[in-house]
C-alpha positions in Angstrom: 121.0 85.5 106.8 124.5 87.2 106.6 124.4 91.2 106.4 126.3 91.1 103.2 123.0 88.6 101.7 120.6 90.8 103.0 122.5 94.1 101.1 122.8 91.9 97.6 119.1 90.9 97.7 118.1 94.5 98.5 120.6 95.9 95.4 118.7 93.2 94.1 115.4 94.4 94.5 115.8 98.3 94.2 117.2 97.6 90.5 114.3 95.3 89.9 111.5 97.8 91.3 113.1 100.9 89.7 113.2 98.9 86.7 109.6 98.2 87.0 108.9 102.3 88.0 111.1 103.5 84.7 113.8 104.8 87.0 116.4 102.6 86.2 119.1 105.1 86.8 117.8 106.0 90.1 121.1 105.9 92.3 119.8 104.8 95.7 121.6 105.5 98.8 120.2 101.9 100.8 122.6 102.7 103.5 121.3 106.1 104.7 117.7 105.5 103.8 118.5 102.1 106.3 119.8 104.4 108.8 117.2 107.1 108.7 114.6 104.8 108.7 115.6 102.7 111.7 116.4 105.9 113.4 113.0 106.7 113.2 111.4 103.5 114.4 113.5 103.4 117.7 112.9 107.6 118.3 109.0 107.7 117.5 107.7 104.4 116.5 108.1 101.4 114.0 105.6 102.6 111.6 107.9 106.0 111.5 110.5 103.9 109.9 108.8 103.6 106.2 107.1 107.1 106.1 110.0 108.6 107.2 112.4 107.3 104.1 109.4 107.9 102.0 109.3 111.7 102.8 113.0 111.8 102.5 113.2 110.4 99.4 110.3 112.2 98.1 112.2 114.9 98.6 115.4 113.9 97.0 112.9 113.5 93.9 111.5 116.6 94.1 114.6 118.1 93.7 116.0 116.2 90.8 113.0 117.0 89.1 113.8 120.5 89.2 115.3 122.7 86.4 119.2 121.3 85.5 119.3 119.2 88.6 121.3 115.7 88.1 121.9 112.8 90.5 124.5 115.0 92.5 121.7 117.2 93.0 119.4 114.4 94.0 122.1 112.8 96.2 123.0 116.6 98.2 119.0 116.7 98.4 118.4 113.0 100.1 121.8 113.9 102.8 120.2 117.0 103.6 116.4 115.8 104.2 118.0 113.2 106.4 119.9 115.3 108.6 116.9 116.9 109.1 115.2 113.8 109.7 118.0 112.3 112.4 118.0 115.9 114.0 114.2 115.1 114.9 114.8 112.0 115.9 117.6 113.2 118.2 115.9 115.9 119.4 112.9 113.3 120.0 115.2 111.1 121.9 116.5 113.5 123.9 113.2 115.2 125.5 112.0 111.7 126.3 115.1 111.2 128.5 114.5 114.4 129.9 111.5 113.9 131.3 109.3 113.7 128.4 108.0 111.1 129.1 109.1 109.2 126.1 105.8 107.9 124.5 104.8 108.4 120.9 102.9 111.7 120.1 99.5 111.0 120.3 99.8 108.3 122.8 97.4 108.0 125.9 
């Protein structure tokens, strides 16, 4: 499947499921959310990926759910949880090339 399918379908499927969660305004940045999450699958571990764009975007949330905050607010919210998040993964990346040894935390 072409790159270009795989983006409609997922448009697709984030206006159908915010639909479904009554957030059918919800402007979703697929792109970064993609990027962060694969990020974190190749710089901790594949399971990383989802959690990782969950706790990004439940971030993003919290912050338009604050007092006067609109999707700008939300949008400056999600770019700045994922720096944070690619920083980490960088940072993780980095250490393991250094001699870190390069296995998950908590691996034997």
């Amino acid at each position: 499947m072409a790159v270009g399918d795989e983006m409609q379908i997922l448009g697709e499927w984030c206006e159908q499921l915010a639909k479904a969660l009554e957030i059918p305004d919800l402007d979703v940045d697929q792109e970064l959310l993609l990027d962060v999450a694969r990020k974190a699958a190749d710089s901790v571990i594949h399971a990383a990926a989802p959690v990782t764009a969950f706790m990004v975007g439940y971030v993003a949330g919290r912050e338009a759910g604050r007092d006067n905050a609109g999707p700008e607010e939300a949008r400056n919210a999600t770019a700045q949880a994922a720096d944070i998040a690619f920083r980490l993964c960088e940072n993780r990346a980095n250490s393991s090339t250094e001699g870190g040894g390069g296995s998950p935390a908590g691996a034997a």
